[in-house]
TILUM-973813 format. One record per atom (N, C-alpha, C, CB): x, y, z. Coordinates in steps of 0.001 Angstrom, whole numbers, plus 524288, in hexadecimal, padded with zeros to 5 digits. Glycine has a CB too. Example, Ala and Ser with C-alpha at 12.3 -4.5 7.8 and 13.67 -1.06 7.14 Angstrom:
BEGIN
833867E9C681E78;8300C7EE6C81E78;833907F31C81E78;82C2C7EE8782356;832327F73681BA8;835667FBDC81BE4;832648001E81EBE;837047FDAA8165D;
//
This chain:
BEGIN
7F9BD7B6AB7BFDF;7FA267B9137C500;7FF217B7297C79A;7F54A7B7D37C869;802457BA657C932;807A87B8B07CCBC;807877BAD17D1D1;80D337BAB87CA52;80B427B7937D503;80B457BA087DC91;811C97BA6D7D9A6;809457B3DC7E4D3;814AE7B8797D4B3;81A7C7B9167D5FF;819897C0067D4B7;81FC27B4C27D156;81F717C07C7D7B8;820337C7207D8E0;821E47C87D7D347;8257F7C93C7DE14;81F2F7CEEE7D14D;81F677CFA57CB49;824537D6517CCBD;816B97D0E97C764;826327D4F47C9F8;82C3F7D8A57C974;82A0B7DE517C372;833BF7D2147C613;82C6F7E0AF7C6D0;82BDC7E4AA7C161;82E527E8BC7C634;8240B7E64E7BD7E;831677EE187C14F;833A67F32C7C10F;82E847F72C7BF55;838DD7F31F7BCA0;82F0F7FB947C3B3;82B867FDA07C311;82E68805D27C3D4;826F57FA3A7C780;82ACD807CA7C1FF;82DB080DE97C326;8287580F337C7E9;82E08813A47BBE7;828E18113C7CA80;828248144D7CED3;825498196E7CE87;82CB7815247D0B2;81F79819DB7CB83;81DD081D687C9D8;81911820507CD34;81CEE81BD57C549;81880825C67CC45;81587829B67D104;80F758292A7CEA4;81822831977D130;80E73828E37D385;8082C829447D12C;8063182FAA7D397;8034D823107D46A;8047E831167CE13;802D4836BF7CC98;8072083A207CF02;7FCC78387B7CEEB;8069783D4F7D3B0;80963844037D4DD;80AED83FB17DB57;802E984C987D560;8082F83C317DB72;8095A83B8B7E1A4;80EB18356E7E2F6;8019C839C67E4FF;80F4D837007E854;81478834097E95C;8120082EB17EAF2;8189D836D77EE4C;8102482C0F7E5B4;80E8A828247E4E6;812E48236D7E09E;8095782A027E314;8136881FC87E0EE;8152881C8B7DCF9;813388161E7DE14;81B8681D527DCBE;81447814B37D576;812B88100E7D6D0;8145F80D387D12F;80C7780FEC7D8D1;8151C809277D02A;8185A8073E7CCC3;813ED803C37C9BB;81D7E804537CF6B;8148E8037B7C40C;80FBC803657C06A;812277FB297C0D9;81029808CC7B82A;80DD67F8D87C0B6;80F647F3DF7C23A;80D8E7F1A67BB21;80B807F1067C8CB;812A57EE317B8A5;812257ED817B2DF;80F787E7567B23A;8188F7EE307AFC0;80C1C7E61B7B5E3;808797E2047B30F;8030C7E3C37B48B;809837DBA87B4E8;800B87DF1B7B36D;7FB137E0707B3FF;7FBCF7DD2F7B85E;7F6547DF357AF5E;7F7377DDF17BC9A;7F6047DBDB7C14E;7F1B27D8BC7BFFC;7F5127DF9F7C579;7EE707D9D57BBA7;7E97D7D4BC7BBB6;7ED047D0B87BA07;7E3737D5397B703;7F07A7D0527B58B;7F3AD7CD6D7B388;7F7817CB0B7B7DA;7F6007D0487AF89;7F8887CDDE7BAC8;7FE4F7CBD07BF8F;7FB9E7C9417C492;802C47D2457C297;7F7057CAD37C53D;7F61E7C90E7CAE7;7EF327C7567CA6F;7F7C67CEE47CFF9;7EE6D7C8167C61F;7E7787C53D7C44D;7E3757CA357C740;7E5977BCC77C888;7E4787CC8A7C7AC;7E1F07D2137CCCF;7E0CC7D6697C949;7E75A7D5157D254;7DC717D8487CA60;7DCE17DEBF7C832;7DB997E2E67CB37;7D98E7DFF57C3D0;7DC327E7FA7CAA8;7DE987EA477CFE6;7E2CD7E9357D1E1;7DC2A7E9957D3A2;7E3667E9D47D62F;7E66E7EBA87DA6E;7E90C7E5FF7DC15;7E2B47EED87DF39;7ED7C7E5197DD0A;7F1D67DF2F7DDE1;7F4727E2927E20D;7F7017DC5F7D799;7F4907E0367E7B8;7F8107E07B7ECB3;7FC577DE847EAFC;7F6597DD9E7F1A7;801937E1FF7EBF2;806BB7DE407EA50;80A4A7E02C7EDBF;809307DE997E410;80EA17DC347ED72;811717DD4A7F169;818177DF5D7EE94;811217D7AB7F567;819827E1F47EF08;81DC67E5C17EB09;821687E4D77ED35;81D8C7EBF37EA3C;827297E3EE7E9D2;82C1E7E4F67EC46;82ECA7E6F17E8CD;82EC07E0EE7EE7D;8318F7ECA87E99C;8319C7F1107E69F;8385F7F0D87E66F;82E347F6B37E978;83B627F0F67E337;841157F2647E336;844317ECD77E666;841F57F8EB7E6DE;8403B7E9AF7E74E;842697E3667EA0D;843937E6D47F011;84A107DF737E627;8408B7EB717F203;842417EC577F760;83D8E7EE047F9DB;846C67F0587F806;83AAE7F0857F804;836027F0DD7FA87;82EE67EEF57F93F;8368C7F5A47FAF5;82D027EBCF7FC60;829167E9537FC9C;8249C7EF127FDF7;829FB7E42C80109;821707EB757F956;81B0A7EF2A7FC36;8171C7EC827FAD8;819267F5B37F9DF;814117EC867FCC2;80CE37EA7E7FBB7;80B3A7ED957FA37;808C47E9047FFBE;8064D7ED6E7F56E;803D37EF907F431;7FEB97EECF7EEE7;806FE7F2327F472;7FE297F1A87EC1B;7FC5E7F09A7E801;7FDB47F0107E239;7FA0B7F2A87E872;7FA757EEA07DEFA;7FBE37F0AD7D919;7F5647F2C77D80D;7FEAF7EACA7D3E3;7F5927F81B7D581;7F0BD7FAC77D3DA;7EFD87FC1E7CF8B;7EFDC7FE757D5DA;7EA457FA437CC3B;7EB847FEB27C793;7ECD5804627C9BD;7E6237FF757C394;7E61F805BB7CDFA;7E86080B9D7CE4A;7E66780E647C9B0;7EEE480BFE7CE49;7E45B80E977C5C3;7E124811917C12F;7E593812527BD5F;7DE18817B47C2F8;7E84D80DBE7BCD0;7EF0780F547B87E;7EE0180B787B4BF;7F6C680DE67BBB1;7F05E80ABB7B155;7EF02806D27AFE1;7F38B801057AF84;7ECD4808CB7AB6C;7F5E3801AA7B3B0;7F9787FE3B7B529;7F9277FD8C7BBC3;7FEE9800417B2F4;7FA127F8E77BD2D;7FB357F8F47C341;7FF5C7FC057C445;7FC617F3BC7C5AB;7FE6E7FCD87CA24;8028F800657CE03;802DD7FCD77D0F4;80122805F87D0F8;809127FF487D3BE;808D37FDFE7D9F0;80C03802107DB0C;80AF07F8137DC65;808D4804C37DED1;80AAB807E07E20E;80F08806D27E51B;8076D808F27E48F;813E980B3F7E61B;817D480C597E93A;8184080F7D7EC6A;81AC380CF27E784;8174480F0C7F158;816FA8147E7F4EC;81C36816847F631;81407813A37FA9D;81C30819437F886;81E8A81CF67FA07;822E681B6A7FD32;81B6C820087FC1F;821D7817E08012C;825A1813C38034D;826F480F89800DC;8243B811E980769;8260A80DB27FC72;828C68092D7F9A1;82E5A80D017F5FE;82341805677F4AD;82D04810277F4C7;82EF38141A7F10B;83336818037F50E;82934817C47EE22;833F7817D37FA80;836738193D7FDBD;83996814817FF2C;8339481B9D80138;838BE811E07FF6C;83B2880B11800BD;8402B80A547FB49;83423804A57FF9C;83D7A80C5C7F762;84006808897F252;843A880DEC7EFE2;83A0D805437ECA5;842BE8141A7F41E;846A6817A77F16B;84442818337ECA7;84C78815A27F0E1;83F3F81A497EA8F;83EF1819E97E618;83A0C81C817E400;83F93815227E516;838ED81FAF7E106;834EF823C97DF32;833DE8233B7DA53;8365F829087DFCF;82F848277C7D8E2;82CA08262F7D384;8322B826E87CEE3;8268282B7E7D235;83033823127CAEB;8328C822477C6A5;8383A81FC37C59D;8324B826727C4FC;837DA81D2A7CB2E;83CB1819EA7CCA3;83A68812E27CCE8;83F4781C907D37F;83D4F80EC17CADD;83C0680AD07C891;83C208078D7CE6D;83FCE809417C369;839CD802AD7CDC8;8398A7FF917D3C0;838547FA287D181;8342F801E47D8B4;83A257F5ED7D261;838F77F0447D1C8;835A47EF4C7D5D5;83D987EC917D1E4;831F47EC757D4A0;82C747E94A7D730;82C117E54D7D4FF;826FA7EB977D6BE;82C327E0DE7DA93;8299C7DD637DB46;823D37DD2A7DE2D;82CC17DB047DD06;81F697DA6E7DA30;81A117DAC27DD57;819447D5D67DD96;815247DDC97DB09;814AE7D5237E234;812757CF6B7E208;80D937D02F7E381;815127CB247E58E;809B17CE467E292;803487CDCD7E52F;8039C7CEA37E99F;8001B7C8B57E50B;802217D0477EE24;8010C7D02F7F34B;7FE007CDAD7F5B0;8002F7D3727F490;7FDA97C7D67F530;7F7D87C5467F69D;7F8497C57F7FD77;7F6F87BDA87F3BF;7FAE17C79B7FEB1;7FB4A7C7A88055B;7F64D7CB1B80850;801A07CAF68074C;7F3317CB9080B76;7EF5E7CF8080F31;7F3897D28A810D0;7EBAF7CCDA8149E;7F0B97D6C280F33;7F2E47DBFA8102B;7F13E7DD878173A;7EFBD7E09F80B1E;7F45E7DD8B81AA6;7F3377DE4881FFA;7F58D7E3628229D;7F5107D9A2822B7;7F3487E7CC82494;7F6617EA7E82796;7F8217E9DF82CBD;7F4D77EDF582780;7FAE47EAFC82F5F;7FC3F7E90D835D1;7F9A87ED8A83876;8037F7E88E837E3;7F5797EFB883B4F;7F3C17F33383ED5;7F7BB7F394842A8;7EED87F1E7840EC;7F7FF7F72A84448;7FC2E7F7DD84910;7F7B97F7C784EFB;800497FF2F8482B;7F8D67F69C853AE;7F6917F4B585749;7F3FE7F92C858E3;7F9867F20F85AB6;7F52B7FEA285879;7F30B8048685A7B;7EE2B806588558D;7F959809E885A94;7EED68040E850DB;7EA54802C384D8D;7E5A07FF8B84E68;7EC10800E0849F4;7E9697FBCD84FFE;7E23B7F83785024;7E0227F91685536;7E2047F05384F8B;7E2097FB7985813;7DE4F7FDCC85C33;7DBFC8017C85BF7;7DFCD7FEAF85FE9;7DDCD804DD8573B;7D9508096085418;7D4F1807318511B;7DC2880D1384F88;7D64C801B384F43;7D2E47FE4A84D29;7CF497FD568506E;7D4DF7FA1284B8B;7CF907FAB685382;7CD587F8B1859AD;7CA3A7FE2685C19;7D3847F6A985E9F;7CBC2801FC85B4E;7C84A8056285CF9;7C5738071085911;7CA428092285F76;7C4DC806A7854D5;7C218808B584DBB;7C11C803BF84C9F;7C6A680BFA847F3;7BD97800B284BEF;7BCAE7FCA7849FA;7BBBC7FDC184442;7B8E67FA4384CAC;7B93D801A38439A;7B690803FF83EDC;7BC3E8057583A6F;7B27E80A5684124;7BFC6806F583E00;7C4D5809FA83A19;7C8D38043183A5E;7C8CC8115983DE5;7C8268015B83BF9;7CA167FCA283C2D;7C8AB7F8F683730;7C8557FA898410D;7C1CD7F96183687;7BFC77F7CF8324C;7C1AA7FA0F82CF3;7BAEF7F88183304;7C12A8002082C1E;7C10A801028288E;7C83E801B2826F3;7BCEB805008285D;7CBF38006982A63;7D14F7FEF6829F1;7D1D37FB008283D;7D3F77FEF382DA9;7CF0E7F73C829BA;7CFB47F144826D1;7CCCC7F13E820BE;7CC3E7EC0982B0B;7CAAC7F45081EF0;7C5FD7F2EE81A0D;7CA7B7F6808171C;7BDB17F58B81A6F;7CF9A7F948818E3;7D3A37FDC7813B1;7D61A7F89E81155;7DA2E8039D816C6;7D8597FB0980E45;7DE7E7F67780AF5;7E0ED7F6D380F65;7E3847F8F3804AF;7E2E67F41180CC4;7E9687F2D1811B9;7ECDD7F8F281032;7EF7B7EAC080EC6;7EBF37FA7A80B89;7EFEF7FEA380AAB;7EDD28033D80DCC;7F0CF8001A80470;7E9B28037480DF3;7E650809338151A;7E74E8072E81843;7DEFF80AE68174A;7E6D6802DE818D8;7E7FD800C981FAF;7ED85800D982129;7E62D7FA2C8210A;7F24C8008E81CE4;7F6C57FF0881E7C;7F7B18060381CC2;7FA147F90681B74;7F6DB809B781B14;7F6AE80EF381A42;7F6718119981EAB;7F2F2810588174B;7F15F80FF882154;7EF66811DC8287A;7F24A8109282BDC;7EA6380F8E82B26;7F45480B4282AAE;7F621808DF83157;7FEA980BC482FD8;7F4E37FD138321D;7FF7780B4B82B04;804D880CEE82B8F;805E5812AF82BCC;807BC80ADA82760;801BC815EA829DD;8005681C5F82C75;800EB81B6E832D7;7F8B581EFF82AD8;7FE3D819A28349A;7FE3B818FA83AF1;8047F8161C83CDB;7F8508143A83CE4;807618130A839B7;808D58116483BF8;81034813F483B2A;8065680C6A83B52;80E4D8176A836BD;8133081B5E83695;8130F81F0683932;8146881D8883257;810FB820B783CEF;80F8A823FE84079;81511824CC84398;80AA1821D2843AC;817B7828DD8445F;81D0D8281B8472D;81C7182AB884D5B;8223582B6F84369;818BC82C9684DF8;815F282E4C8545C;810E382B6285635;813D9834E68547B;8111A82B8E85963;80C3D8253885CB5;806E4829E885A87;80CA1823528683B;8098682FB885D81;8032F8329785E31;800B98338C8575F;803EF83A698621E;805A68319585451;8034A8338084BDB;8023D82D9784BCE;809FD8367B844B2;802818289A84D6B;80015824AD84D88;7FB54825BA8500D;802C48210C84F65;7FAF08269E8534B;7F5078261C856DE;7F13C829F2852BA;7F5738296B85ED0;7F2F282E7285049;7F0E1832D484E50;7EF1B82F988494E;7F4E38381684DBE;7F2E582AC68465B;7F0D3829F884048;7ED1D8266584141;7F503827C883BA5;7ECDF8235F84584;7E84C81FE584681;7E3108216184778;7E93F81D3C84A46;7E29C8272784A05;7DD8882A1084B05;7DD5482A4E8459C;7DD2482FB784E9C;7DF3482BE58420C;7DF2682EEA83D0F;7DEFD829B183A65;7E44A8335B83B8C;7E163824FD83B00;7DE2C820F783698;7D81082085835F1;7DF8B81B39837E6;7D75681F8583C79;7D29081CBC83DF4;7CE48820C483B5B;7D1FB81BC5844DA;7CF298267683BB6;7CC3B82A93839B3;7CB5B82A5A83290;7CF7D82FE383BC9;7D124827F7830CB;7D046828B782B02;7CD2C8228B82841;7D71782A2882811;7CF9F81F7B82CE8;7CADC81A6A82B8D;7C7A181CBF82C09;7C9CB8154782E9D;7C49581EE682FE3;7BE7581DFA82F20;7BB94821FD82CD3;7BBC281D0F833FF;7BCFE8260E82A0B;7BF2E8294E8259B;7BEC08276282068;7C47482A3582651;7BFA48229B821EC;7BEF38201481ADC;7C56A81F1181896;7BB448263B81589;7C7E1821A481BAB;7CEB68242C81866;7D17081C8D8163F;7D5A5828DE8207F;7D20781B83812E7;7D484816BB81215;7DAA08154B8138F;7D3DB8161780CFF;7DC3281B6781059;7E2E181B1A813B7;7E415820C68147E;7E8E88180A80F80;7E97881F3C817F9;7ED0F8230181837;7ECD1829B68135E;7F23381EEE81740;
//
């Protein structure tokens, strides 16, 4: 098991028809990190851009880690184009920051408050940065009616 950061070249590949990508990771993770399933890691892609996230099987028979859409906008760079990664374990708590016009939707929903705290960090930080890309006060005020509705809805994310 290692915390030192593991280096490897990777290609930049689409998952299925959709504007998805994610780079096939060449060890084993029970072997690299003693874990099976899913390893939080923390990525630094081309030595310029940082991301948190995971490594997944995902039903492949190799780990992934996913590249969204903004890492891949950051680094200039699309499917079947090559990228250096550095990963490391993520043993850090994953925390989102609520913004102050949120937790007073909290404060009034105790219930959508609850079932906000029981998502991953990846729904909760999905919800609160939907709300918080909002570029008009009245499409902010509008995605917060519309969270609180898809919390209690069951909806996990975005």
């Amino acid at each position: 098991m290692t915390q030192e950061a593991i280096s490897f070249t990777g290609i930049i590949l689409q998952h299925g028809g959709m504007n998805a990508a994610y780079l096939e990771f060449p060890l084993s993770v029970e072997e690299t990190y003693g874990k099976k399933g899913q390893v939080k890691i923390k990525a630094l892609f081309d030595n310029k851009v940082e991301y948190r996230g995971s490594l997944a099987k995902m039903k492949s028979d190799f780990p992934m880690l996913g590249l969204t859409q903004e890492v891949r906008k950051k680094l200039g760079k699309s499917f079947g184009e090559e990228v250096s990664v550095k990963i490391w374990e993520d043993r850090e708590e994953r925390t989102v920051e609520i913004p102050e016009d949120v937790q007073a939707v909290f404060k009034e929903n105790p219930k959508v408050k609850e079932l906000f705290d029981a998502m991953s960090y990846t729904h909760r930080k999905e919800y609160i940065r939907w709300i918080m890309d909002a570029k008009k006060p009245e499409t902010r005020e509008n995605r917060k009616v519309k969270m609180t509705a898809m919390i209690l809805a069951g909806k996990k994310g975005i």
